[in-house]
C-alpha positions in Angstrom: 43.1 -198.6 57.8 42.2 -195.3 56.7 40.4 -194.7 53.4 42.6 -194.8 50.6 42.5 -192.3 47.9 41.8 -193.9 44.8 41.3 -193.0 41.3 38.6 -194.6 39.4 40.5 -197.0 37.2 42.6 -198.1 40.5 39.5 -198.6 42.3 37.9 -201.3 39.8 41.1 -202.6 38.9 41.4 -204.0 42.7 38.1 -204.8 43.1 37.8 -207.3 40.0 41.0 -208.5 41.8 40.1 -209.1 45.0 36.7 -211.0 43.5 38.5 -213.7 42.0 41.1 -216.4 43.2 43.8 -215.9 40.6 47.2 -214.7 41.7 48.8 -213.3 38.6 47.1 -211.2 35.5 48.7 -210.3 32.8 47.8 -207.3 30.8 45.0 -209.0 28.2 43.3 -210.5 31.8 43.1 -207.3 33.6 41.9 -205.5 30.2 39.3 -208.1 29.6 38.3 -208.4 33.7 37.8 -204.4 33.9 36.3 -203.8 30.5 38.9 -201.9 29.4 40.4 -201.3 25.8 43.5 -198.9 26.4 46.5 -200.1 27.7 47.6 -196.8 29.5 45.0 -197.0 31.5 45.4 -200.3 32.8 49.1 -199.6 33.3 48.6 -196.1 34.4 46.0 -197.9 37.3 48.4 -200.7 38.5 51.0 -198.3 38.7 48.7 -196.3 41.0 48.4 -199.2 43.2 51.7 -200.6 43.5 52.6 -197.1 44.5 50.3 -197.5 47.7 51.6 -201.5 48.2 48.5 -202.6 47.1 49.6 -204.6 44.0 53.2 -206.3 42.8 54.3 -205.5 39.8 56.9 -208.3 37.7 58.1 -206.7 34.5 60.0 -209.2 32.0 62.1 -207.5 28.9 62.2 -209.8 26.3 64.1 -208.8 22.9 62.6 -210.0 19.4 64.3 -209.8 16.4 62.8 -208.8 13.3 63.4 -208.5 9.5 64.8 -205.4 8.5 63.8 -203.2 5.0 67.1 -205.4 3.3 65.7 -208.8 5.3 62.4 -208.4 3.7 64.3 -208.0 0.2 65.9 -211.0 1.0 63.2 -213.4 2.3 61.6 -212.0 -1.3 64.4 -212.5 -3.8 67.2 -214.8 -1.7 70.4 -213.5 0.2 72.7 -211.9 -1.8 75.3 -214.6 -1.6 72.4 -217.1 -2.8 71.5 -215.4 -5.7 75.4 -215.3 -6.7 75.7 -218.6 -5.9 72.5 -219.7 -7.9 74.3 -217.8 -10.8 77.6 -220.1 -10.3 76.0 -223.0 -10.3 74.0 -222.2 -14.3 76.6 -220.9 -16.1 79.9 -222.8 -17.8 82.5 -220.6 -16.5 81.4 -218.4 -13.6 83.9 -215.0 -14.7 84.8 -212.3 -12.3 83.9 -210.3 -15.7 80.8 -212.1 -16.5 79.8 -211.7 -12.6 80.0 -208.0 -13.0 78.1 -207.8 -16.0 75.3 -210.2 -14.5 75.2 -208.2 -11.4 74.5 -204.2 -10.5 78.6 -203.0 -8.8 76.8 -202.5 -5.2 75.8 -206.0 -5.2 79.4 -207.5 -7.4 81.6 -206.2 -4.8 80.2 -207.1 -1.5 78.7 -210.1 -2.7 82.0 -211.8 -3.9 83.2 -211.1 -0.5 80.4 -213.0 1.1 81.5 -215.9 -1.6 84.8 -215.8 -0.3 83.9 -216.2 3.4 81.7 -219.7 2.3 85.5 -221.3 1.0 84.9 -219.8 -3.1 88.4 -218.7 -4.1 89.3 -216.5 -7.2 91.5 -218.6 -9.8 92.6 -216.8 -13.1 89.5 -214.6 -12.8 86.9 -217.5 -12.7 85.6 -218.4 -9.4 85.5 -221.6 -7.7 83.7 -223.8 -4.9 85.5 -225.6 -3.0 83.1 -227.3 -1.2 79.7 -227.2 -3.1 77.9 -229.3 -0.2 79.3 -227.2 2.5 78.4 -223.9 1.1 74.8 -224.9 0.2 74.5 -226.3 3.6 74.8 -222.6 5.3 73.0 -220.9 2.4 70.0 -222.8 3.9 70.6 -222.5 7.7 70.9 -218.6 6.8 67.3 -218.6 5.1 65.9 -220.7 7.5 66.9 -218.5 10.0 65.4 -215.7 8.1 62.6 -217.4 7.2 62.4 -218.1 11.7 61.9 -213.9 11.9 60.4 -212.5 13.8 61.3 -214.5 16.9 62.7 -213.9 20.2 66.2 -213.6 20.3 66.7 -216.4 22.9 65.4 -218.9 20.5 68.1 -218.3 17.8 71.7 -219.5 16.7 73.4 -216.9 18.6 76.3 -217.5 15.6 73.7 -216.9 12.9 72.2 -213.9 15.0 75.8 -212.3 15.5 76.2 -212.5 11.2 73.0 -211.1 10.8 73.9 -208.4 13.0 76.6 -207.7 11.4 74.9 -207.0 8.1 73.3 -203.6 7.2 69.7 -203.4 7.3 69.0 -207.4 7.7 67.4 -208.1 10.5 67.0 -205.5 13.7 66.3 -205.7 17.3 63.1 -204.9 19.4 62.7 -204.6 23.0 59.1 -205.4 24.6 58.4 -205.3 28.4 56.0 -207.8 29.4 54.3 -206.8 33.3 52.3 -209.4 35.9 50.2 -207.9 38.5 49.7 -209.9 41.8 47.7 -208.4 44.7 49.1 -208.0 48.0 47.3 -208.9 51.4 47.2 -204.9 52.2 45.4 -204.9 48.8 43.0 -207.9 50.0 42.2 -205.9 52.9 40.6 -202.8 51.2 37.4 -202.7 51.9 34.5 -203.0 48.9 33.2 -199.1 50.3 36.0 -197.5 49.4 36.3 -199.3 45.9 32.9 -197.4 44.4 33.1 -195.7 41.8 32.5 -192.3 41.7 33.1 -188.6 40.0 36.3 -187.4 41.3 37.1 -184.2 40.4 40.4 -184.0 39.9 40.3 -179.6 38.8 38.6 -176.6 40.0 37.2 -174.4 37.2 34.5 -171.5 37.8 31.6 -173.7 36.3 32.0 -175.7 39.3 32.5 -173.2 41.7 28.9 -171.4 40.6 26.9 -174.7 41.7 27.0 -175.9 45.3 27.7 -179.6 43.8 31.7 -179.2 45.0 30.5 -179.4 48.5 29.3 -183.0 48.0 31.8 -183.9 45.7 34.7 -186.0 46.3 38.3 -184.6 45.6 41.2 -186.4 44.6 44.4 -186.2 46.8 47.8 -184.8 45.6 50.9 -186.3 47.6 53.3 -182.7 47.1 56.5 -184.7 48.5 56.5 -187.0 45.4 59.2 -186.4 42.9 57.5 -184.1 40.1 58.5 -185.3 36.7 60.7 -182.7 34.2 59.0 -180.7 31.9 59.5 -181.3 28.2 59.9 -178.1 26.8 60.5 -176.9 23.4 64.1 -175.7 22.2 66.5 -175.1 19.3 68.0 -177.9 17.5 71.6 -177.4 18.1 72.9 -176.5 15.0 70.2 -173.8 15.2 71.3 -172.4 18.2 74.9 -172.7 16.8 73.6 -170.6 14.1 72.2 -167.7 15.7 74.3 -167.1 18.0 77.3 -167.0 15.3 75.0 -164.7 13.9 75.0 -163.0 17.4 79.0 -162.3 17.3 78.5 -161.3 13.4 76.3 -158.4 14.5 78.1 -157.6 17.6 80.8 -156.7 15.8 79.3 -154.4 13.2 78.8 -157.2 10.1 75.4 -157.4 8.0 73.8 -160.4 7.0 73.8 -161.8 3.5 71.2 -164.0 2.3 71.2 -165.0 -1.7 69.9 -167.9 -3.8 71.3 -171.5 -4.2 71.4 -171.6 -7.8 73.9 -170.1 -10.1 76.3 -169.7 -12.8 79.3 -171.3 -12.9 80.3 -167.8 -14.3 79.9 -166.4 -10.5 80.5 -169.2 -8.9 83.6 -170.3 -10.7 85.0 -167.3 -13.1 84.2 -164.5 -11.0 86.8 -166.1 -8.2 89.9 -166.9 -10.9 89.1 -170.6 -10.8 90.0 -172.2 -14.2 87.7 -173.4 -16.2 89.6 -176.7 -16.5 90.1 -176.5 -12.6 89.0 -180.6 -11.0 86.6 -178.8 -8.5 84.3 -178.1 -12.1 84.3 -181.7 -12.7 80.3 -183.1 -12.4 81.8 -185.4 -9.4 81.8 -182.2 -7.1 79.2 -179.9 -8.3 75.6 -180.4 -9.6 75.2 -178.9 -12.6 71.3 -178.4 -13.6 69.8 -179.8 -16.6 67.2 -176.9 -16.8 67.6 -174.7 -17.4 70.6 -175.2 -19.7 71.7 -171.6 -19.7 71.7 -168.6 -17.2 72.0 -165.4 -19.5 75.3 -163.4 -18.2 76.5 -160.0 -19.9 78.6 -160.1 -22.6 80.7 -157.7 -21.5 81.1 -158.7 -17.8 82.3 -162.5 -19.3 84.8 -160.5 -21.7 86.5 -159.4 -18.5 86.5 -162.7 -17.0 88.0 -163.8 -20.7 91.1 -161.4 -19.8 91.7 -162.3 -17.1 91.6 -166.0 -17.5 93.5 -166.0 -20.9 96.5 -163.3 -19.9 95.5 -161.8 -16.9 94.3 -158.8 -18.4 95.4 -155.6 -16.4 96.7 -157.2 -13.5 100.0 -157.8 -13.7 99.0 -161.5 -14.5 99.7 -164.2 -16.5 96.2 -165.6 -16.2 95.7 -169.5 -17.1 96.4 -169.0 -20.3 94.0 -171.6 -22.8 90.6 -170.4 -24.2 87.8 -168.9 -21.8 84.2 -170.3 -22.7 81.6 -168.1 -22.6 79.0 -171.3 -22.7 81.0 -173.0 -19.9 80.6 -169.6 -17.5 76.5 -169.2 -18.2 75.9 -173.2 -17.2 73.6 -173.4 -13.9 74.4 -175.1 -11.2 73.8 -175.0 -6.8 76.4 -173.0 -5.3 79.4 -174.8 -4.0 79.9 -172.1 -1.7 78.5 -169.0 -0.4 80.9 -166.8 -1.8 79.5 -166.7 -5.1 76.8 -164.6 -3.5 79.5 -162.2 -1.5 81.1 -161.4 -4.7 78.3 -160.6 -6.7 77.1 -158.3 -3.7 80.7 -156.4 -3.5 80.2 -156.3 -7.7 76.6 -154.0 -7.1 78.3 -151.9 -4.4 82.0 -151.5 -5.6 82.8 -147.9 -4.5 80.9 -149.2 -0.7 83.1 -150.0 2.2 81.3 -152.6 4.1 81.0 -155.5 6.4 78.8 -158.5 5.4 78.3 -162.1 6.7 76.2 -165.6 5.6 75.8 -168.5 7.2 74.4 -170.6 4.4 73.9 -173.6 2.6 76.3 -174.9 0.1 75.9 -178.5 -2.0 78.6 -180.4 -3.3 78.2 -184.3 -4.8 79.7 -185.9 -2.1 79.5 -189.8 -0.7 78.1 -189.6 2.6 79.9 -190.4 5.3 80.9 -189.6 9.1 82.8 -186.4 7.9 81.0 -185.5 4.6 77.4 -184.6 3.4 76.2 -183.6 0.1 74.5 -180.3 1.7 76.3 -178.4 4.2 76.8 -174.6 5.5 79.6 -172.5 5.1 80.4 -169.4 7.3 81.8 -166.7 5.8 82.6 -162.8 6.8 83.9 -160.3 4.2 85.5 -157.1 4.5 86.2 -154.7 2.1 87.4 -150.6 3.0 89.9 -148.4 2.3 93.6 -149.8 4.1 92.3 -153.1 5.1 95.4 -155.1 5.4 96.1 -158.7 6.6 97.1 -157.4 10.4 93.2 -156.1 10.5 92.5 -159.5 9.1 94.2 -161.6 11.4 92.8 -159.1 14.1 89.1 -159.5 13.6 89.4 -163.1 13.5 90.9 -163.5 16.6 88.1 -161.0 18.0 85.6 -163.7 16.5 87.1 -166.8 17.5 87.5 -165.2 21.3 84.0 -164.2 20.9 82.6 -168.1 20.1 84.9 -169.0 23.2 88.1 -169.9 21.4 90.5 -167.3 23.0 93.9 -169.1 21.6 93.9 -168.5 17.6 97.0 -169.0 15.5 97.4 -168.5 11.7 99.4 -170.5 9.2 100.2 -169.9 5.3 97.9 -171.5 3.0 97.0 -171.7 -0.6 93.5 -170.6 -1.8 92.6 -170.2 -5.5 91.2 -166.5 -5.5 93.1 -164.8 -2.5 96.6 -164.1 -1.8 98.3 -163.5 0.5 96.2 -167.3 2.2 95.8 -168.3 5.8 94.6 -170.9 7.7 93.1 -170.2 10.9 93.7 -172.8 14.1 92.2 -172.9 17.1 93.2 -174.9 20.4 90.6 -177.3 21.4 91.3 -179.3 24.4 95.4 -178.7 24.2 95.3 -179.5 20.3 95.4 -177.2 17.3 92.9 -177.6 15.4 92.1 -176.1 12.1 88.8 -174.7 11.2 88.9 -172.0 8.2 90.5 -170.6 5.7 91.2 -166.8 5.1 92.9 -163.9 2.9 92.8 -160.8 0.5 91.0 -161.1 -2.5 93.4 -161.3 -5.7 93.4 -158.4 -8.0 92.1 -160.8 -10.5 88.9 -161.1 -8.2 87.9 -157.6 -7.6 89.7 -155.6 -10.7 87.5 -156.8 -13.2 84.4 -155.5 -11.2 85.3 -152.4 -10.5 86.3 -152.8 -6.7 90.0 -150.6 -5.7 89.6 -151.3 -2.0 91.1 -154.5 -0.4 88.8 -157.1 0.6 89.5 -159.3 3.3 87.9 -162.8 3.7 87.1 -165.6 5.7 85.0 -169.0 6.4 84.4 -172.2 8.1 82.3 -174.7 8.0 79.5 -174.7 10.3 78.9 -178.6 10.7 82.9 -178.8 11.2 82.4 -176.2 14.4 79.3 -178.0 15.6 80.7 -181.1 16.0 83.6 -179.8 17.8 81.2 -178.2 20.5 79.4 -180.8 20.4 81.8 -183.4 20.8 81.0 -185.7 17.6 82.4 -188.0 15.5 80.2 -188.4 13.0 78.7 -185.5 10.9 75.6 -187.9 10.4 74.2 -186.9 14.0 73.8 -183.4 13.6 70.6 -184.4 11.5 69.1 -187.2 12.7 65.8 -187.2 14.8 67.1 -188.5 18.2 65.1 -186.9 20.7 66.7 -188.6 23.4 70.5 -187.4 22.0 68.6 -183.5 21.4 67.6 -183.3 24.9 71.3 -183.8 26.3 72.6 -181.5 24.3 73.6 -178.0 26.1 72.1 -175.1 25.4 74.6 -173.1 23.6 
C-alpha cells in the first residue's frame, strides 16, 4: 500500500495498537497506552484513523441523571411533601391556618398539593391522612431514589423518574457518549516505517522558508474534496439587530434619537402625562419606587401647573380629576415605566421647536415573570410635534413605518390612552391575522398646555420584545434573553 499520511498522534496511536493483542480500548487505555493526558487528542487521533479505515469506532450514549440546585436542597433538608408531612405527624391538629403560619406561601401552596396527591384530604380546614402507612411508604421510595442520584437513567423506576421530571429544578438529565476503538486488518497492515514519529509541518511561515530545512522536511497532506466545516462567526443578538435597524427606518425617515436616564420623578413620569395621582398604575405593584433618594427636587412653579390641571383642569377647558394634587407624591423617584417621561420633558426644553424624535429604550415595571411578561423591557416610541400635524399625518407616517419594517397592511382602531385624545390602536396583519402592536394619538391639551407647547404633538409606541417575537416566531418572551447559542445561530439575520 502506499504510505499513509499520518499525523503524529495517529501514528503512535496505531502503533501501540498494533503491538498488543487486545481488540477493543476504551478511552482511559488508549490515554494510558500512548502517554497521553488530553482527551482531544486522543479522540481527535482515532478520528483521523477511522477516516482512512484504519480503526472502528463504537460510540454508546448513555444518559445519567443528576440532582438538580432544588434536589440538592432536598437530599439536605427532605422533600417538600416530607417536611409537611413530618409537621402533621407533631402537632395536635394539623390546620390549613397553622400550615400557613408554619410554612413560607411558596412552599404552603404547592406543598398541600403534593399532600393531596399521597390520599391527605382537607376536612373543615384540618388536614387528614388517610393512609399513614401508605404515604410514608412513598415518602421513602422518593428519597431513596434521590438519595440513588446520580445514576444512569436505565437503572431507575421509570415512575419515580417521570415525577421527578415533572418537578422544577429536582433532578436533571445528562448525556455522555462513551467511544471503543478496534483496529481493522488495513490498520494491522501498516507498516512500523511509516508509524515514526517525526516533525510535520503542517504551515509555511518565512522563518522556514530562510533555512533550507523545508527541503528535508516532511509535509502534511490536505484532502481539498473533504467537506470544510462552517465558520463560526460573530453577529448581532437578534433583538440587537431588531434594534438598529428600527433605528434604521427612524432615521430614514427624518426622526432623531432620544436617549435619557432611567430614573425619575413620578412628577414626569406620572403628572406631566394627566395620570392621576390615585391612578392603579401608581400603585408599588407596577412601579419601583426608590428608597434613596427619597425626594427628586421639582420646581415649585412647574408642580403648581400640574396642581391645575389635576384639580380643575386649569385653562383647558377641563374638569381635571378633581381631589388634592400632592406635591410630595410628584417629587418621589422612581425607574421609568416608560420612555415617554423622557420625550415630554424634551418637547418641555424645546416648546416653540417643531421636531421629530425617537427612543428605543428600556422601561421597568414590577412584573411576575412569565412567557409574555418581564420586569425590564423596551418600549418604541416616535413623537411628532409641528405646526398642523393632525391625526391623517399620524395615521400616515405610521403606515410609512410599519411598511418600512415589512408590514405593508396597517389598520387603526379607537382606543383609550390616559394623556392623548383622540387614541388609536395600530394593527398589523401577520400571517392572515390582525394583530395589534401599538398604541398612538395627539397629546391632550392637558399634556402640552402647561409647558408651554401650542403645536400638536402626535405620538406613538410599541413594544420591542412584543415585535421581536413576532419576527421571530416565539412564544415565550423568556427566549429572547437566554444564552442559547445553538437557538442564536438559527436565527436570521434581520
Amino acid at each position: 500500500m502506499d504510505a499513509p499520511n499520518l499525523l503524529n498522534p495517529e501514528r503512535r496511536m496505531l502503533l501501540k495498537m498494533q503491538q498488543n493483542e487486545q481488540t477493543v480500548w476504551s478511552l482511559d487505555e488508549l490515554l494510558v497506552a500512548c502517554d497521553w493526558t488530553d482527551q482531544a487528542v486522543a479522540v481527535g487521533a482515532g478520528h483521523g484513523l477511522e477516516n482512512r479505515g484504519f480503526v472502528s469506532v463504537e460510540e454508546n450514549v448513555t444518559t445519567e441523571i443528576r440532582l438538580d440546585s432544588e434536589g440538592d436542597n432536598a437530599l439536605e433538608f427532605g422533600l417538600l411533601e416530607q417536611r409537611l408531612w413530618n409537621w402533621m405527624t407533631a402537632v395536635n391538629e394539623p390546620s390549613m391556618r397553622a400550615l400557613q403560619a408554619e410554612f413560607e406561601r411558596h412552599e404552603a401552596g404547592p406543598g398541600v398539593g403534593l399532600l393531596k396527591q399521597l390520599g391527605v384530604s382537607i376536612d373543615g380546614g384540618v388536614l387528614v391522612a388517610q393512609d399513614s402507612t401508605h404515604i410514608e411508604s412513598v415518602l421513602k421510595q422518593r428519597q431513596d431514589f434521590l438519595n440513588a442520584l446520580p445514576c444512569d437513567m436505565n437503572g431507575l423506576d421509570d415512575g419515580l423518574l417521570q415525577h421527578f421530571r415533572q418537578r422544577k429544578g429536582l433532578i436533571a438529565s445528562f448525556e455522555q457518549t462513551i467511544r471503543t476503538w478496534s483496529i481493522t486488518d488495513l490498520g494491522r497492515s501498516v507498516q512500523d516505517e511509516y508509524l515514526n514519529e517525526t516533525v510535520v509541518i503542517s504551515e509555511l511561515t518565512p522563518e522556514l522558508l530562510q533555512t533550507d530545512a523545508w527541503k528535508d522536511a516532511e509535509f502534511r497532506a490536505f484532502d481539498v474534496t473533504l467537506e470544510s466545516a462552517t465558520p463560526r462567526r460573530g453577529r448581532s443578538h437578534p433583538m440587537q439587530a431588531l434594534i438598529e435597524r428600527i433605528r434604521s427606518v427612524f432615521l430614514e425617515m427624518g426622526f432623531s434619537e432620544l436617549v435619557d436616564d432611567y430614573v425619575q420623578t413620578a412628577g414626569w413620569n406620572m403628572d406631566a402625562l394627566f395620570i392621576p395621582q390615585d391612578h392603579p398604575a401608581r400603585e408599588m405593584q407596577d412601579t419601583f419606587y426608590l428608597k434613596e433618594p427619597a425626594k427628586m427636587e421639582l420646581s415649585e412653579e412647574l408642580m403648581g401647573k400640574w396642581k391645575s390641571i389635576h384639580e380643575d383642569g386649569g385653562a383647558t377647558g377641563s374638569t381635571g380629576w378633581g381631589g388634592s394634587f400632592s406635591f410630595d407624591t410628584a417629587q418621589r423617584p422612581l425607574l421609568r415605566t416608560h420612555t415617554t417621561v423622557n420625550t415630554i420633558q424634551y418637547l418641555a426644553q424645546h416648546p416653540k421647536e417643531a421636531c421629530r424624535v425617537f427612543s428605543v429604550d428600556r422601561v421597568f415595571r414590577k412584573e411576575a415573570i412569565d412567557r409574555t411578561h418581564l420586569p425590564e423591557f423596551h418600549q418604541i416610541e416616535g413623537i411628532i410635534m409641528e405646526e398642523g400635524a393632525n391625526l391623517q399625518m399620524l395615521v400616515t407616517t405610521l403606515k410609512t413605518f410599519y411598511a418600512k419594517m415589512g408590514y405593508p397592511e396597517v389598520r387603526v382602531r379607537p382606543a383609550y390612552f390616559p394623556y392623548t385624545e383622540p387614541s388609536l390602536e395600530i394593527e398589523v396583519k401577520w400571517h392572515g391575522k390582525w394583530l395589534e402592536l401599538g398604541g398612538a394619538g395627539i397629546f391632550r391639551p392637558e399634556v402640552t398646555e402647561p409647558l408651554g407647547i401650542e403645536s400638536p404633538v402626535l405620538a406613538w409606541g410599541m413594544g420591542l420584545e412584543r415585535l421581536a417575537m413576532l419576527v421571530l416566531g416565539l412564544d415565550d418572551i423568556r427566549q429572547l434573553y437566554i444564552s442559547d447559542l445553538d437557538w442564536l445561530r438559527q436565527q436570521p439575520l434581520l
